[in-house]
VODO-180279 format. One record per residue: y, z, x of N, C-alpha, C in turn; residue in three letters. Coordinates in pm, whole numbers, plus 50000, padded with zeros to 5 digits. Layout:
residues N
YZXYZXYZXALA;...
***
This chain:
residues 374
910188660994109909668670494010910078684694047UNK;909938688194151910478700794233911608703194214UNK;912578696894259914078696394224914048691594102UNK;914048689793989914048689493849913988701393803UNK;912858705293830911648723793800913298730493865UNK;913248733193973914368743394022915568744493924UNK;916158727793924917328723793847917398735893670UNK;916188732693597916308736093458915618749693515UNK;914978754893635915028771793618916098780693636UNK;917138771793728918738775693784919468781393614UNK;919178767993563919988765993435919728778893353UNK;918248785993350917988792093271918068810293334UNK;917858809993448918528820593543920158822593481UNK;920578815593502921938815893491922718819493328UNK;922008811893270922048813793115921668830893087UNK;920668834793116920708852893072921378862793112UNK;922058856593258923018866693292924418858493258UNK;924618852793203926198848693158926528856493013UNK;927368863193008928078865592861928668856092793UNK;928058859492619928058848792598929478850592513UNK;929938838092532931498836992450931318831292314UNK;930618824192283930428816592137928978817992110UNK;929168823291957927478823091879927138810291881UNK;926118813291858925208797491845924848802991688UNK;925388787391670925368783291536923518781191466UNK;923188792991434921388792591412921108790991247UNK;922438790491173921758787791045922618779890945UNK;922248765090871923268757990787922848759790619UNK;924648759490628925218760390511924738749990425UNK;924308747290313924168740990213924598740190119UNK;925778747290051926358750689967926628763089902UNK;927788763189819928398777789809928548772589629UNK;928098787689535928788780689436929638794389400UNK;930818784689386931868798589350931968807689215UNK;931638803289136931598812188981930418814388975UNK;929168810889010928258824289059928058834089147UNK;929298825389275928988833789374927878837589423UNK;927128827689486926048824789580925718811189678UNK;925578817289796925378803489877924178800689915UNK;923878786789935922598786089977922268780190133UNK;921538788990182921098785190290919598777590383UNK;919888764490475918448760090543917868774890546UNK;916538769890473915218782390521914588785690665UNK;915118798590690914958803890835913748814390819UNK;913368819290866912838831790877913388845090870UNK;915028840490905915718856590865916718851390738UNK;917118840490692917648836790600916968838990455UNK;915448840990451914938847490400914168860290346UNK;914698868890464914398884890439915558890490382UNK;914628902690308915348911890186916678920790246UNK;917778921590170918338930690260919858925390254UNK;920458931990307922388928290302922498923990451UNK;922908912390475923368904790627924388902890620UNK;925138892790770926408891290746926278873390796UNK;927408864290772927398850490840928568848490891UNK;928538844590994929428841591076930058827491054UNK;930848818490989931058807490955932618806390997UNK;932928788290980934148782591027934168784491150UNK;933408784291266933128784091423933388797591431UNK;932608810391389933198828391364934338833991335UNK;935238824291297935808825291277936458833891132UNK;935608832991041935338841790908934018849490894UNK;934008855590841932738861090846932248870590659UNK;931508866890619930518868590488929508876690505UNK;929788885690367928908895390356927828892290255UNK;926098888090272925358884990207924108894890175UNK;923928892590013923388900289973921748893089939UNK;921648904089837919708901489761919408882389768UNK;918218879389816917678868589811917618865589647UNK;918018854689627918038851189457916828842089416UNK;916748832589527915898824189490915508816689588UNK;914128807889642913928800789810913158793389706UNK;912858778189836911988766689793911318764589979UNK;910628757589936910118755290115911508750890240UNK;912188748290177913528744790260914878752590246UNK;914558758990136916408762990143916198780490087UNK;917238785990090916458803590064918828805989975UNK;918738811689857919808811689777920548824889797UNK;921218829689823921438841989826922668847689759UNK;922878862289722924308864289633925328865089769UNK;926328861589716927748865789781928568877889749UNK;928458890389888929388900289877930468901489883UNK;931098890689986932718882689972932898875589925UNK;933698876489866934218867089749934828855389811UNK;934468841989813934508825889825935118820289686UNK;936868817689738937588810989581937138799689578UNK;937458793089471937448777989469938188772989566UNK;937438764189622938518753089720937988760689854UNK;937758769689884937898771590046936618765490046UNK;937018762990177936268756590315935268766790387UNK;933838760790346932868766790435931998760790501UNK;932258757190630931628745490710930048746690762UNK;929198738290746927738741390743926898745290829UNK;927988749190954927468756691080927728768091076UNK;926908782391045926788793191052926178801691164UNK;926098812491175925688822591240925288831591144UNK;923498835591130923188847291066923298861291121UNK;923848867691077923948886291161923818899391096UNK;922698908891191922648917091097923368928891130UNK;924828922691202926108936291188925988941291059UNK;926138927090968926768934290794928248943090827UNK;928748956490867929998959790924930468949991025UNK;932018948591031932658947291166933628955791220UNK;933988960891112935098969091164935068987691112UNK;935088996591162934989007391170935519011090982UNK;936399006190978937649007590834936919003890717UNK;935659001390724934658991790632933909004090632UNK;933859013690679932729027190642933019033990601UNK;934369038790553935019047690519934869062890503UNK;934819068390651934159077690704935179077890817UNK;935669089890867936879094590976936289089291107UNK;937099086091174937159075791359938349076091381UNK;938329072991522939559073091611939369063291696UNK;940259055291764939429044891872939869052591991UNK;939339052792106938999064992216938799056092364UNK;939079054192440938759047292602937809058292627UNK;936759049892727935949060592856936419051692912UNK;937059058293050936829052893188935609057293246UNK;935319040493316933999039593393934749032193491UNK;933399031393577934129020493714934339006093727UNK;934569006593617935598996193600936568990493514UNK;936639006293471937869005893435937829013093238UNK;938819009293178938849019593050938029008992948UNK;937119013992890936439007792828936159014792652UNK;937249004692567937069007392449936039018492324UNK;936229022692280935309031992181935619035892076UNK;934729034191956934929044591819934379055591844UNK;934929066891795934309078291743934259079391652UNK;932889088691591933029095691453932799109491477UNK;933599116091457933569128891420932279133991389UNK;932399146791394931199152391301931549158991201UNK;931329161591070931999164090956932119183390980UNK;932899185490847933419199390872932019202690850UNK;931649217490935930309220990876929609217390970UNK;929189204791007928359198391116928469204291227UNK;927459200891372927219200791494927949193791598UNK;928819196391581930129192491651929579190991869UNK;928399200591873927849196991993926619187892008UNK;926289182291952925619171491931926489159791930UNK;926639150592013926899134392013926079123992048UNK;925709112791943925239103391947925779092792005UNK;925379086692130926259075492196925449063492177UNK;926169055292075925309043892016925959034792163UNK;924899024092156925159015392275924508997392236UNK;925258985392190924998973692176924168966092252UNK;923748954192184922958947792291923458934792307UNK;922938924192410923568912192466924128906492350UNK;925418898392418925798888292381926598894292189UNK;926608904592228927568911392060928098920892131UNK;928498926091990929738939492069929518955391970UNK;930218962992009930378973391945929878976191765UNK;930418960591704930258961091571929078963591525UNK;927788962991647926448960191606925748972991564UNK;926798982191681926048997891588926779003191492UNK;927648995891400928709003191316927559008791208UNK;926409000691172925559004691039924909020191096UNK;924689028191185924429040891230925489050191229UNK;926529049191248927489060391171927669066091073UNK;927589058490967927479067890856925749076090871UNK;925049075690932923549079890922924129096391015UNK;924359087591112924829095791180925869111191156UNK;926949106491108927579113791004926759122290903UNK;925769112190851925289124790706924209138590773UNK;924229129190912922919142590953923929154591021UNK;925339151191001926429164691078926369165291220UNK;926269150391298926289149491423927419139791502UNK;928369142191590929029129891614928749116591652UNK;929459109791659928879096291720930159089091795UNK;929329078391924930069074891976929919060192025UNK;930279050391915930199029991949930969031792086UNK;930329027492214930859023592328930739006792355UNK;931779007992435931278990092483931078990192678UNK;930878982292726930398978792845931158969392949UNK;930778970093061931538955593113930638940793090UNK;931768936593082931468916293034930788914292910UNK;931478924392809931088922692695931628918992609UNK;933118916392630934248908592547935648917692540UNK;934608932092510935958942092508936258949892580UNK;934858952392692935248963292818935488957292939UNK;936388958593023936588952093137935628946793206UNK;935638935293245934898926193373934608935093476UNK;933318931093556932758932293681933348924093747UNK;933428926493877934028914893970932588905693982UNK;931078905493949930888895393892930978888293801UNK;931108894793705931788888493551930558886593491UNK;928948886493576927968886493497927298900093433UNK;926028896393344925448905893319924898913793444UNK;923608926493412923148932093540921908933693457UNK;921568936093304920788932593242920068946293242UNK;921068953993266920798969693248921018976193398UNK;920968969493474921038976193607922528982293625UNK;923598974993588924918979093632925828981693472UNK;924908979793406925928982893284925389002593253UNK;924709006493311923979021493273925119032093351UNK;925879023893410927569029293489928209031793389UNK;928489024093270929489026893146929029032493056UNK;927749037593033926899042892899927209057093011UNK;926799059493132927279069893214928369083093183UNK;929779074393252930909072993182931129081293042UNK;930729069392929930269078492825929809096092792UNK;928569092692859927709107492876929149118692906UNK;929649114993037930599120893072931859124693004UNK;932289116092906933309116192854933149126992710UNK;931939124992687931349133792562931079146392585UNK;930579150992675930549165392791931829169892808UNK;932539160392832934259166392861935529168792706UNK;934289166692582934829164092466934119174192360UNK;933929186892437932699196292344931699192192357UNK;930749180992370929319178192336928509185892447UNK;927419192892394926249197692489924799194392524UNK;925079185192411923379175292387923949162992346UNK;923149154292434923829140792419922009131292298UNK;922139119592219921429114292209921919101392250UNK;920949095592356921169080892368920819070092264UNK;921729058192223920689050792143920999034792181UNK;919909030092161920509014192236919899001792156UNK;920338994092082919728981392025919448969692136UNK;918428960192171918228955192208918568953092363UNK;919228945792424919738950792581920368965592601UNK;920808968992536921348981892494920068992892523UNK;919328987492429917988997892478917668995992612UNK;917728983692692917088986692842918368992892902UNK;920008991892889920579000392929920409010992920UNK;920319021092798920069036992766919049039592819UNK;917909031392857916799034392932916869040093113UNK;917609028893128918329027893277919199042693273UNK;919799046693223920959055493234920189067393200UNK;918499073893113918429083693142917419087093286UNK;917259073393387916509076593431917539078293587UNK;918379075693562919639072893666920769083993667UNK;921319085093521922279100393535921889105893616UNK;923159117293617923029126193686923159139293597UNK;923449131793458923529143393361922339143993261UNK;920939140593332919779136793248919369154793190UNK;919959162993217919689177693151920069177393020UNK;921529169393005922029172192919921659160492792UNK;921059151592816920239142792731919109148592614UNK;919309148792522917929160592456917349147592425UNK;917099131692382916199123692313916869108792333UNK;916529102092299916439086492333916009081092152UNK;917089071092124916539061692003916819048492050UNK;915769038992036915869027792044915549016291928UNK;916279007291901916108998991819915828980991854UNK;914728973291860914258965091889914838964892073UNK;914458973892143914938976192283914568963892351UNK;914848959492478914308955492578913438960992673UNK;912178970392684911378976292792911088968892876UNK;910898956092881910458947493002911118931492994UNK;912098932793127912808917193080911478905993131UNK;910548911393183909548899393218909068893893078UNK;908678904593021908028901592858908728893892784UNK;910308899392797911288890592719911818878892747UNK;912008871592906911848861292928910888849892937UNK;909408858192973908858847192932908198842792811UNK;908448851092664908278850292554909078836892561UNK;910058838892554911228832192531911738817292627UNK;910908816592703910578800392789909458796992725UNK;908248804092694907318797792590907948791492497UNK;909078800592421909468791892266910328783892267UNK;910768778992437911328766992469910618758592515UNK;909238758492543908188750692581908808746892751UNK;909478758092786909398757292932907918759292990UNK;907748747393127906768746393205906378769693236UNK;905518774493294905308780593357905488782893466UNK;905288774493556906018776893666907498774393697UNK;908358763993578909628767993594910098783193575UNK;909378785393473909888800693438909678815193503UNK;908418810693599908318817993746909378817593837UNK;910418802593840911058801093982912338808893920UNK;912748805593764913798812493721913678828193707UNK;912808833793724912478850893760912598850593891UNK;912058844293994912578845694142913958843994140UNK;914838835394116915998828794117917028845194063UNK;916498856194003917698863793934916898872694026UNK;916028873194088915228886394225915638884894339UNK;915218875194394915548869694498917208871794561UNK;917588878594657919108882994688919948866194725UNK;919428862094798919668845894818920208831394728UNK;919528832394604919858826994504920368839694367UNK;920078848694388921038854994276922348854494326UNK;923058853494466924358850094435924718838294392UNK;924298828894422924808818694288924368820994175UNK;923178822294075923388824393978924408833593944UNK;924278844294001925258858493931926258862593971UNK;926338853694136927708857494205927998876794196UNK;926448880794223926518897694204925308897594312UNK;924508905694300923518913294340922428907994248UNK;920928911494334920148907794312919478922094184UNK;918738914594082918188919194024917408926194024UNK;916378937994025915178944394045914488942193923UNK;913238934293845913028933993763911998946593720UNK;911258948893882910658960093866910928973293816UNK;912388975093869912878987093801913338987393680UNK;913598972993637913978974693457912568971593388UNK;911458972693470909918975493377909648990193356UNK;909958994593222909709009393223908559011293145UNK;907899002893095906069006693081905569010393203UNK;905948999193332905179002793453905769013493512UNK;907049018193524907899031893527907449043793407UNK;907049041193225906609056893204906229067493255UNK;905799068993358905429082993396906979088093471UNK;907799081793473909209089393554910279092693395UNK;909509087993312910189091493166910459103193127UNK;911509111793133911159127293062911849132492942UNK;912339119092876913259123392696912239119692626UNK;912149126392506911489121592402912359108092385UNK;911449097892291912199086692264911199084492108UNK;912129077991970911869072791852912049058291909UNK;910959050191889911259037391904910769029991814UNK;911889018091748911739014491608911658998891655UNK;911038989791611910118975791695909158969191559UNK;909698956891560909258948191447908018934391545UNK;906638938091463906158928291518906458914591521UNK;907018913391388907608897191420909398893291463UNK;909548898791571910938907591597911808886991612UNK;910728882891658911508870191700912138860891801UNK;912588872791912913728875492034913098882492150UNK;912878894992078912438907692206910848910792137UNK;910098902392196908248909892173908038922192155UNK;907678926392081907418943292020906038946592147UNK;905218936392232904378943592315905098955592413UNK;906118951392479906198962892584906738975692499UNK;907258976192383907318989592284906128995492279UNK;905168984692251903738989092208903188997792373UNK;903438991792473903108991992569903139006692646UNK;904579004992657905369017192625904869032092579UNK;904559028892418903909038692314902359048092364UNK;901759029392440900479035792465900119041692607UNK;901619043192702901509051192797902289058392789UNK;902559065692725903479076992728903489083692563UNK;902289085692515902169089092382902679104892341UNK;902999112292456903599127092429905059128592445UNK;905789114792457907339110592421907339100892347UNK;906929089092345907529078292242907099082192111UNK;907479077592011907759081291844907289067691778UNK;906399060991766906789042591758906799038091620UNK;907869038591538908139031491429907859017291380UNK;906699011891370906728997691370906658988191224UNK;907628979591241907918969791117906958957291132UNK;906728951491003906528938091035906968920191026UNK;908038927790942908438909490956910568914790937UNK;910238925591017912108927091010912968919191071UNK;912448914691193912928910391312914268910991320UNK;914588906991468915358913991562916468922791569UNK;916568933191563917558943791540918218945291378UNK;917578936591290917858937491183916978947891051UNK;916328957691184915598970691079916558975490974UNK;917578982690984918258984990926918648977690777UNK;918408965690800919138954890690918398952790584UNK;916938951690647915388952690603915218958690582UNK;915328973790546914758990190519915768998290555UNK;916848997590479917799005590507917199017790468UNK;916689026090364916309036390350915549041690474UNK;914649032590486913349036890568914199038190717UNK;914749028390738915409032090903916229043690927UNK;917289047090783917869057790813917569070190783UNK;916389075390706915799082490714914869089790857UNK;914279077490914913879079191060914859087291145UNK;916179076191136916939085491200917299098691210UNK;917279103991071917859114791049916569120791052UNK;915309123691074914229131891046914409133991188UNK;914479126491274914179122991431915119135791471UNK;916559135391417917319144691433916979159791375UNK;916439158991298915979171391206914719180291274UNK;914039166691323912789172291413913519178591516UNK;914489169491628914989179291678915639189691705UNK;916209196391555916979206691556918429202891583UNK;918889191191535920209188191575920319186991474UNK;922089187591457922679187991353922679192391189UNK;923829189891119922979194690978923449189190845UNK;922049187590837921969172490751923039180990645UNK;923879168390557924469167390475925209155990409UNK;925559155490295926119140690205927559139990222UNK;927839129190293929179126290330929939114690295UNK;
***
């Protein structure tokens, strides 16, 4: 039983710090009809919220832009089609739901450049957006992704970004698909990726910027977290936005062995297993984890940016408690925006008005930039 317990906590140690190479296929196809142009999809919980998504179909290989819910039954939820599906193609019934909606910069149609930061380890991919003529050209927004996606995930904040006359800057990370490998090749789960959001800071300082805003979706948020408490350029930081963040990977792992009906005490040995210096080199073939230091509820008081933090109670993935947590120790910085059935990083998709308005007030409150229609 012991060695069993160890066996499936190894498995699951190992699983959060691996990058992941292939989506998991979380939502099926049921049919597409082409001269209405709408497909229908198994009823999920996000297959049925309001809002423009994207699907990842043919093993991600294609990818669909989906619109307004048309019609649901207890099993299946109908939706319009924003890409156009001819007759005859092939759409195989293993999907991926996502709430990129963008993938590619060229889809916003709004001025970018693609840009390297070198970090230590090496040149690590980037969009920029400009800040429009007129705008705050010293103000840069350094959007920052979360696990297991890439860059594409903050493409829906640029144009927000843009209309408030501030730059922006999609970075990527190591072992994230597009920024060079660690010589572990694993995650650090914010500990060693807050080196390339760094980097960043740096690269934006050396590019006109004088006020940086951090912003981070989901692992992303416990990175930008990590990095303003770690810079060395934390002066030049004026605020923090986070979107369904990570504040506490304890919260988030063991949410998330609950909704695998992992034992409890497996899911104790698999938190020792990524702490512990001894067995984190096999799992991670890196360094041992500090989970303590990526708890920044129990760290708020070393907090000194304001932070907007935007957190859906029924998020799904990442528990909205340590946001909450968060909020209620450190109530003269956090901002706490809370949704209720948006879930996970898909505010935006769910309340596009309402999210990007936040944004831009957040900016307005702080005297950055200037707002305008772009």
């Amino acid at each position: 039983m012991i060695v069993g317990g160890t066996a499936v906590a190894f498995a699951i140690a190992r699983k959060v710090v691996t990058p992941v190479t292939r989506r998991l296929a979380d939502t099926e196809v049921l049919g597409v009809d082409t001269k209405a142009q709408t497909i229908t999809l198994r009823r999920t919980p996000d297959t049925v919220l309001p809002g423009r998504y994207g699907l990842f179909v043919n093993g991600s290989h294609d990818y669909l832009k989906i619109g307004a819910l048309l019609s649901e039954t207890d099993q299946t939820a109908t939706r319009k089609l924003l890409t156009e599906v001819g007759e005859g193609e092939r759409i195989g019934r293993a999907a991926t739901f996502s709430g990129w909606y963008f993938v590619h910069p060229g889809e916003l149609h709004i001025p970018y450049r693609e840009v390297s930061v070198v970090s230590p380890v090496g040149e690590c991919p980037a969009w920029l957006f400009p800040a429009p003529a007129g705008g705050d050209p010293a103000t840069w927004v350094i959007s920052v992704h979360g696990r297991g996606t890439t860059r594409s995930e903050t493409l829906r904040a640029a144009p927000v970004f843009r209309s408030a006359g501030v730059t922006s800057l999609a970075v990527s990370y190591r072992n994230d698909g597009e920024a060079p490998r660690s010589d572990s090749g694993r995650y650090g789960l914010g500990a060693t990726e807050w080196r390339d959001v760094d980097a960043a800071i740096e690269y934006a300082l050396a590019n006109g910027a004088e006020r940086v805003v951090l912003m981070g979706w989901s692992m992303g948020g416990a990175i930008v977290l990590q990095t303003s408490l770690r810079t060395a350029y934390a002066d030049r930081i004026d605020s923090i936005i986070l979107d369904s963040p990570v504040v506490d990977w304890r919260t988030v792992l063991g949410y998330q062995a609950r909704e695998l009906r992992v034992p409890g005490p497996v899911a104790h040995i698999a938190l020792r297993q990524l702490t512990m210096p001894s067995w984190s080199r096999v799992v991670r073939a890196g360094n041992a984890i500090s989970l303590n230091d990526l708890d920044i509820v129990t760290r708020a008081t070393e907090l000194t940016h304001p932070i907007l933090l935007l957190h859906s109670d029924d998020d799904g993935f990442v528990p909205s408690a340590a946001s909450r947590g968060l909020a209620d120790a450190r109530p003269d910085l956090v901002t706490l925006a809370s949704y209720t059935e948006a879930r996970h990083t898909k505010l935006w998709n769910y309340d596009e008005k309402r999210w990007s308005e936040l944004l831009r007030s957040w900016l307005r409150e702080r005297k950055l930039g200037v707002e305008r229609v772009s």
